[in-house]
N, C-alpha and C positions, 0 to 999 in steps of 0.2 A: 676063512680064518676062524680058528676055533676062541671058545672063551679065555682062554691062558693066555694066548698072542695079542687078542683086543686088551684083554688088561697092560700086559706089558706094553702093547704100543701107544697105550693112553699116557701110562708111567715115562714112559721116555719121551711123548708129547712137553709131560708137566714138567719136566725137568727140563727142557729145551726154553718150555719157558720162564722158566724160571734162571736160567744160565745164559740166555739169548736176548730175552722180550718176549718173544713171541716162540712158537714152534718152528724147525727151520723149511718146514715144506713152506709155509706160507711166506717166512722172511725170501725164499729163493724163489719163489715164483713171483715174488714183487720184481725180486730184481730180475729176474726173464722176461715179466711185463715191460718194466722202465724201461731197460735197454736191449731190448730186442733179440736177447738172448734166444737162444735154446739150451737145453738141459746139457748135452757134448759141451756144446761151448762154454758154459758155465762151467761146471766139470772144470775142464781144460785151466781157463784162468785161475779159479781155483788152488788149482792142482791136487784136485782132487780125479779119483777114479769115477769114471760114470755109473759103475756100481755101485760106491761110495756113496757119491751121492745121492740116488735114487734112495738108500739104506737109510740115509739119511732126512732125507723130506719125506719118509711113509712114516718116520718112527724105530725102525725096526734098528735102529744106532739112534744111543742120544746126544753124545757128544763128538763136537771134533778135536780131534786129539793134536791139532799141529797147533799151535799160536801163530805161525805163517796163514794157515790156512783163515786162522780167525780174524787174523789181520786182516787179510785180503779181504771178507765179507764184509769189513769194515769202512775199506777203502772204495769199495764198490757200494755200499748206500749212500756213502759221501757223492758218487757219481754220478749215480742217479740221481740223487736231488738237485745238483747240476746241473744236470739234461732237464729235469723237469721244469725248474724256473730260467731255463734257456742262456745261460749263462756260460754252457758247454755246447755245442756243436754235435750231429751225430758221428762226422765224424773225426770230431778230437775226441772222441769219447771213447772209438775204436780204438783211437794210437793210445787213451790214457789207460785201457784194457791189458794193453799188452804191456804198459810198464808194469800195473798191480800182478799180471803173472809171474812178470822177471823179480818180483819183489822180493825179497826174505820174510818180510813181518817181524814178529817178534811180540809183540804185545796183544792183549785180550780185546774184546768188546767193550768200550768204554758208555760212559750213560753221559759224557761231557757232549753241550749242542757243538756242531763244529758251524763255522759259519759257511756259506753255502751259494754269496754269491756276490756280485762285484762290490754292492752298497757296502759288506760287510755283514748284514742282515742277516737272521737264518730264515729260511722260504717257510713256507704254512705249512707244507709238507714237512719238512724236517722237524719244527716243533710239534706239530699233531704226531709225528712217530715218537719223540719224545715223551711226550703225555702218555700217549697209551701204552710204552712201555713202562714210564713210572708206574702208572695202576694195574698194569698187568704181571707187575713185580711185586705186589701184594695182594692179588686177591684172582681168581680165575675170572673169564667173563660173568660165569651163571651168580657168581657172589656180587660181583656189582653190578650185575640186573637186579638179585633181590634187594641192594642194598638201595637203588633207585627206586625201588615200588615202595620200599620203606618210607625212605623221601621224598614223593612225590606229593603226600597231599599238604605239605608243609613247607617244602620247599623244589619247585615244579622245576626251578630252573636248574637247580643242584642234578637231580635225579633226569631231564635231558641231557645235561650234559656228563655225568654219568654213563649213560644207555650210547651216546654217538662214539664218544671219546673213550669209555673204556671197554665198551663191549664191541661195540662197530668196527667195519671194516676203515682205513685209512682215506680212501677216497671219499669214502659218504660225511667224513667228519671233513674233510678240507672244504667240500661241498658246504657243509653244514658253515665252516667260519666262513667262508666266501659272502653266502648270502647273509649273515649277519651283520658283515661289514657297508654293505650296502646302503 
């Protein structure tokens, strides 16, 4: 990949997340992680092209252009956070896959918490993606690393939770509030 392509793929990274939370290779590999996707299969529900989406998680597309399709990725983090606090089955998770296919959608990525599990509750997991898409809707990670080292020698616990929560990966910060609650 030459210097032109790295810049535009970083460009369409920023704007991903900036339009997303996050970039969408890492939002779609979360959810191939959660629910045991593969890339086809993801695709497919989607309804998205496998091309497409590949295009789409290297950068090389920033946006998706359907409101169906943004639906759907919408309706799919909601699921996963279901599966994860067990609250879903793996498999009602399959039969709930093939409704968000047959879906239409119609609306965008929303930044509202939805609730996530029978208590009415939202899981840790759903509020930590929260968060770090709040902070990651103003500032890139590397700005609030340096804005943590800023705050570190004044305010230690600002500037951790900073470095977990806005720069860190999703799993290491749920980690992180798990053992805090302890």
């Amino acid at each position: 990949m030459d210097a032109a392509q790295q810049e535009a793929t970083a460009k369409a990274r920023e704007l991903q997340r900036n339009w997303y939370g996050e970039p969408l290779g890492a939002l779609f590999r979360k959810l191939i992680d959660d629910l045991g996707l593969n890339q086809a299969r993801l695709a497919g529900v989607l309804g998205l092209s496998a091309p497409m989406l590949s295009q789409l998680m290297s950068g090389q597309r920033a946006k998706i252009g359907n409101p169906a399709v943004v639906q759907r990725v919408q309706l799919l983090q909601e699921l996963a956070a279901q599966v994860a606090d067990g609250s879903v089955s793996a498999a009602e998770a399959t039969e709930r896959m093939d409704e968000i296919k047959r879906s239409q959608g119609g609306s965008v990525l929303s930044n509202s918490t939805q609730m996530s599990n029978t208590s009415g509750a939202p899981t840790v997991k759903r509020v930590v993606r929260e968060i770090q898409s709040l902070l990651r809707s103003v500032a890139a990670a590397g700005d609030i690393i340096d804005a943590a080292n800023t705050l570190a020698p004044t305010h230690p616990e600002l500037a951790e939770f900073l470095r977990v929560y806005g720069a860190g990966r999703t799993s290491d910060a749920v980690a992180h509030y798990q053992s805090h609650q302890n």
